[in-house]
C-alpha positions as CSV (number, residue, x, y, z in Angstrom):
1,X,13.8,76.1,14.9
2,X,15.1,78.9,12.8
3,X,11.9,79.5,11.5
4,X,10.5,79.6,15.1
5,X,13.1,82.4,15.9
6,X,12.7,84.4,12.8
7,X,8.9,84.2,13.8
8,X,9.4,85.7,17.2
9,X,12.1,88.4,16.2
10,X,9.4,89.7,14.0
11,X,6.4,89.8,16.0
12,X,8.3,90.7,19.1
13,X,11.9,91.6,19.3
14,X,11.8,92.8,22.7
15,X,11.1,88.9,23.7
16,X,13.9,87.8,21.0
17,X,16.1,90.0,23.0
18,X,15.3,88.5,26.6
19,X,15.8,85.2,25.2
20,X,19.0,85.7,23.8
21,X,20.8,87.0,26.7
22,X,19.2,84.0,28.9
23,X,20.8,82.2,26.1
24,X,23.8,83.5,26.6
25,X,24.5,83.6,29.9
26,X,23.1,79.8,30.1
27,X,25.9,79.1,27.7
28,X,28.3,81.1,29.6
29,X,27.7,79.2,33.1
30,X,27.2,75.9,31.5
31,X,31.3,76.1,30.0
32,X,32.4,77.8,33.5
33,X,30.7,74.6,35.0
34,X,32.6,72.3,32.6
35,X,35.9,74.0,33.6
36,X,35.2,74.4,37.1
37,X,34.9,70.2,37.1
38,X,37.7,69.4,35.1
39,X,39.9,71.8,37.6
40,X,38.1,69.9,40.5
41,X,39.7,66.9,38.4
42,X,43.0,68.5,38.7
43,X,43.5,68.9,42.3
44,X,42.1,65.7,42.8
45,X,44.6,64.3,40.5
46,X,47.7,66.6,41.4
47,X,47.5,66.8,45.3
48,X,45.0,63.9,46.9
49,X,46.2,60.6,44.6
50,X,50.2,60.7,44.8
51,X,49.3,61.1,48.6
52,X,47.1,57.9,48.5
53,X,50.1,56.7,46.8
54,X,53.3,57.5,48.3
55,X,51.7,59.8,51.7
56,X,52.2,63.0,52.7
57,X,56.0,63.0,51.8
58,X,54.8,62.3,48.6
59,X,53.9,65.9,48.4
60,X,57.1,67.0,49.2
61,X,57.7,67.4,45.0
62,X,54.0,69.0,44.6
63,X,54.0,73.2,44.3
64,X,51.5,75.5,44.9
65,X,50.9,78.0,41.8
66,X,53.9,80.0,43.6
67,X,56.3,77.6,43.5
68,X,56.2,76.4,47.2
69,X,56.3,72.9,48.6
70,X,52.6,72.1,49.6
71,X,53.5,69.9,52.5
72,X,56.6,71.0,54.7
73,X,58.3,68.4,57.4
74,X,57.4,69.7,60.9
75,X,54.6,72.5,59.6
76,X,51.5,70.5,60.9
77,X,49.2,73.4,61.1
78,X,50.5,75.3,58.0
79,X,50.4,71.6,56.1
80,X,46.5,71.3,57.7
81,X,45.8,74.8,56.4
82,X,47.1,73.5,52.5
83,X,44.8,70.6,53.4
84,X,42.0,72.5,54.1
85,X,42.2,74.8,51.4
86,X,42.3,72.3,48.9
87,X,39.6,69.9,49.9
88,X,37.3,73.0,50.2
89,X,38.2,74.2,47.2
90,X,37.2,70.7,45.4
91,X,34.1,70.6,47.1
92,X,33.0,74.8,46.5
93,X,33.8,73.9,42.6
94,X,32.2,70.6,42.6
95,X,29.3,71.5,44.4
96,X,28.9,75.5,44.2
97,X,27.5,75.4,40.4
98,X,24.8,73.5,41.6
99,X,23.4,76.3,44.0
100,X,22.7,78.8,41.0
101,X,20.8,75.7,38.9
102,X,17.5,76.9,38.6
103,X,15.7,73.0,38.2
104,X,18.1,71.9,41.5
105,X,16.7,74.6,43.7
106,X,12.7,73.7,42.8
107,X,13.2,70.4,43.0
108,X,15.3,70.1,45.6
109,X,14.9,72.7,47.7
110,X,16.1,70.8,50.9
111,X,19.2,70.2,48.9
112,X,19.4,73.8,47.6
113,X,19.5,74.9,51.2
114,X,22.2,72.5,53.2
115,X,24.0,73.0,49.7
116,X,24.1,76.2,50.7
117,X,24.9,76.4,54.1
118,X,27.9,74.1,53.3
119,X,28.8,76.5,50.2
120,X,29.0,79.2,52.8
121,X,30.7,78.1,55.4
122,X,32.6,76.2,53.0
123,X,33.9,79.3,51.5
124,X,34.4,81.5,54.9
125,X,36.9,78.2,56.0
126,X,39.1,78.5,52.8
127,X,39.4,82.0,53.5
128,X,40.8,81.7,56.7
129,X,42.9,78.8,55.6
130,X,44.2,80.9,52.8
131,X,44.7,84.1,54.7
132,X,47.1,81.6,57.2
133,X,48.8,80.3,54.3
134,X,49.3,83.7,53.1
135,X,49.9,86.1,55.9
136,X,51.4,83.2,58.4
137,X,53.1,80.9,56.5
138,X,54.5,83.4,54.1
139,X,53.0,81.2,51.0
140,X,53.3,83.7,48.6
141,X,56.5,85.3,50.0
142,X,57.9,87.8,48.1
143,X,54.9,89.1,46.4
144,X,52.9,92.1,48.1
145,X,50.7,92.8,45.3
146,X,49.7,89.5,45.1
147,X,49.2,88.6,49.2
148,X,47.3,92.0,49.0
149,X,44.9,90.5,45.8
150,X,44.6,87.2,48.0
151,X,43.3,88.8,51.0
152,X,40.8,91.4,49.3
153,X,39.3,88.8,47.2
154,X,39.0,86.7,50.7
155,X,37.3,90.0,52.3
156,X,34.7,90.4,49.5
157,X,34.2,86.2,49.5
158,X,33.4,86.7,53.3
159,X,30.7,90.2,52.6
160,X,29.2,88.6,49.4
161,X,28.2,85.5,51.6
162,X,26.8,87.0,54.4
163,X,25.0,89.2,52.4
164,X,23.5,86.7,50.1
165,X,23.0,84.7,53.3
166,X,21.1,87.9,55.1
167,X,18.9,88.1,51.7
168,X,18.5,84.0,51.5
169,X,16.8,84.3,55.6
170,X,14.6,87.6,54.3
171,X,13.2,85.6,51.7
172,X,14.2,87.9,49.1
173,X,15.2,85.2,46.4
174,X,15.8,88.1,43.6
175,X,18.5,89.7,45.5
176,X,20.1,86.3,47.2
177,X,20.2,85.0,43.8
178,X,22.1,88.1,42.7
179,X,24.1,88.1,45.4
180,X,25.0,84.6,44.9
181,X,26.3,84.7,42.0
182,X,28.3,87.5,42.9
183,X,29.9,84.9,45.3
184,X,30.1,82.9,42.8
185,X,32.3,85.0,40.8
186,X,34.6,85.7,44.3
187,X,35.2,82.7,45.2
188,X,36.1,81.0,41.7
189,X,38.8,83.8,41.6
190,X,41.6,81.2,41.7
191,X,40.1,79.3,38.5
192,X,39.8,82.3,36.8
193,X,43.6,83.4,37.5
194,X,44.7,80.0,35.6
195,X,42.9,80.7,32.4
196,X,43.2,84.3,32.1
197,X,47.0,83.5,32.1
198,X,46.8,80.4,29.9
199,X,44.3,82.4,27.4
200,X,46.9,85.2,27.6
201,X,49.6,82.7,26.3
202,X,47.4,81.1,23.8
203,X,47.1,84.6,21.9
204,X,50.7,85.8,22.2
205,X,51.8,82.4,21.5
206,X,53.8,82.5,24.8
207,X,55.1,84.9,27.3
208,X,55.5,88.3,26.0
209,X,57.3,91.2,27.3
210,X,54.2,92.5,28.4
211,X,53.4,89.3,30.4
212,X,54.6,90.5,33.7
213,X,52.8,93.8,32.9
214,X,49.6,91.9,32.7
215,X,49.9,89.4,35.0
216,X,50.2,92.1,38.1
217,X,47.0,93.7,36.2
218,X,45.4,89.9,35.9
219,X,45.7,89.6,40.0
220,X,43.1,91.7,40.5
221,X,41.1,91.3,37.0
222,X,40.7,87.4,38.0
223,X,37.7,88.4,40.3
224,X,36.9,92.5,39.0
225,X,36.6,91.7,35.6
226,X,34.0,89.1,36.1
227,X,32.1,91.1,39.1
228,X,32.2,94.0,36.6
229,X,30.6,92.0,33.9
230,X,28.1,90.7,36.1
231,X,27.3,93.6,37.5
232,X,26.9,94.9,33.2
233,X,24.0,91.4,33.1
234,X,22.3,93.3,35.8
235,X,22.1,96.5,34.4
236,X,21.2,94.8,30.8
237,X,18.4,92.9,32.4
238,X,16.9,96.0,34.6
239,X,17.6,99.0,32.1
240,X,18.1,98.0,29.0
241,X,15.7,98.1,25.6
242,X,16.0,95.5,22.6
243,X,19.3,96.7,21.2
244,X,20.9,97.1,24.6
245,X,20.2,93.2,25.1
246,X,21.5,92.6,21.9
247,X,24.9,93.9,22.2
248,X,25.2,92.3,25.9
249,X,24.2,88.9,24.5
250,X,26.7,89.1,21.6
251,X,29.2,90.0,23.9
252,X,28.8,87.6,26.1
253,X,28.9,84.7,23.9
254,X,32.1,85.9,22.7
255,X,33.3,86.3,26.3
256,X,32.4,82.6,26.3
257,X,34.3,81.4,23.2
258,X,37.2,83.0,24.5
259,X,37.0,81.4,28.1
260,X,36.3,78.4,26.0
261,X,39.3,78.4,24.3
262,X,41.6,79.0,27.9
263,X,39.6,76.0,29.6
264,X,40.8,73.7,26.9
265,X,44.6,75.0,26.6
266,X,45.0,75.3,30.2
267,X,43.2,71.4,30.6
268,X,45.9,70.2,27.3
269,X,48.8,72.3,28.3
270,X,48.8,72.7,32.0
271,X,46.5,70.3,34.1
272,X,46.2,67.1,32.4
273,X,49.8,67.0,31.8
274,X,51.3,68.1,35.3
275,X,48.5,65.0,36.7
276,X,50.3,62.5,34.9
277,X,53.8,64.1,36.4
278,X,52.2,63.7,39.8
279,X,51.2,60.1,39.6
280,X,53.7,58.5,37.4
């Protein structure tokens, strides 16, 4: 195999290059899948079993990432909206990856397309859910800077997927494609929020003096940072020559390690552990 690749650097680096940023970016999605199941895992595990266990008033010890009670005594539509936004959010995690699987979408294209539609409207239903929880029942009360994150990330959620939606019913797969994945990026804002923070401990070895500094930045990194290294993959693949490719590979598998490393701390330090809290 290394043979193989030495072969084809020689007589063609330009196709060396292509193949290494696929390469890349196929290692990249594959661990962002990993973590987005095992986080699927978590909610399942946090919020749904001590409720087939003890009921709803079982929830009364769960929190939100804020800190508030997920299910409050005489809230039935703000306790629906928590409801909602969970079980949407296990099944846009579970099955959103599988939308942007190239082998799915050929051989399944039936699949591919109510996959879709559910992803969609999926995704527009946990934005109005969270946009209630937010902006109605005071969720994250206290914190401007975040509701306002919240609700911008729920506004570009809601244009990404009627745009890749618009492109997806012009039959321009290129652009729905690119537009999907830009979805993609949105919507999975809440995931990467978890492990920016958890990769941010992992290198300081705890909470810094800086932490608060960062985490008001991270709010808005959680879905810019990956849009704005998407959007760089786009620009790499259109514009780019050899070396160009090259640097955008590299840097992405390094991106990759490091999101590597904050799935498996936040899984080790923060999920797994607060599962077995819930249920024993």
């Amino acid at each position: 195999m290394k043979d193989t690749l030495a072969h084809i650097s020689n007589r063609d680096p330009a196709l060396f290059a292509d193949n290494a940023l696929k390469v890349s970016a196929t290692f990249w999605f594959l661990t962002a899948v990993i973590g987005l199941w095992i986080f699927v895992i978590y909610i399942v595990g946090y919020y749904a079993v001590p409720t087939l266990i003890g009921g709803a008033e079982a929830w009364t010890d769960t929190r939100l990432p804020g800190g508030e009670n997920v299910y409050v005594p005489g809230d039935l539509i703000g306790n629906m909206a928590v409801v909602i936004h969970l079980a949407i959010a296990v099944i846009i995690m579970g099955f959103g990856p599988l939308q942007l699987i190239p082998l799915v979408r050929q051989r399944f294209p039936s699949f591919h397309r109510w996959n879709g539609r559910v992803y969609m409207a999926t995704a527009l239903a946990t934005c109005l859910a969270g946009f209630y929880m937010i902006w109605v029942r005071k969720a994250d009360s206290g914190n401007l800077a975040g509701d306002i994150s919240i609700t911008f990330d729920g506004i570009l959620i809601i244009l990404f997927a009627v745009v890749a939606l618009r492109y997806a019913l012009a039959r321009d797969i290129v652009k729905h494609r690119r537009w999907a994945l830009r979805l993609f990026m949105v919507v999975n804002a809440v995931w990467f929020l978890r492990i920016g923070y958890r990769l941010w401990i992992f290198l300081f070895n705890g909470p810094t003096q800086y932490f608060d500094t960062f985490f008001s930045i991270w709010r808005y990194g959680q879905y810019l940072i990956p849009l704005a290294i998407l959007q760089l993959y786009f620009l790499t693949q259109d514009r780019a020559g050899t070396r160009g490719k090259f640097v955008m590979a590299i840097g992405l598998f390094i991106v990759t390690i490091f999101m590597g490393i904050a799935i498996y701390t936040t899984t080790v330090e923060g999920w797994f552990p607060n599962i077995l809290r819930a249920v024993s």
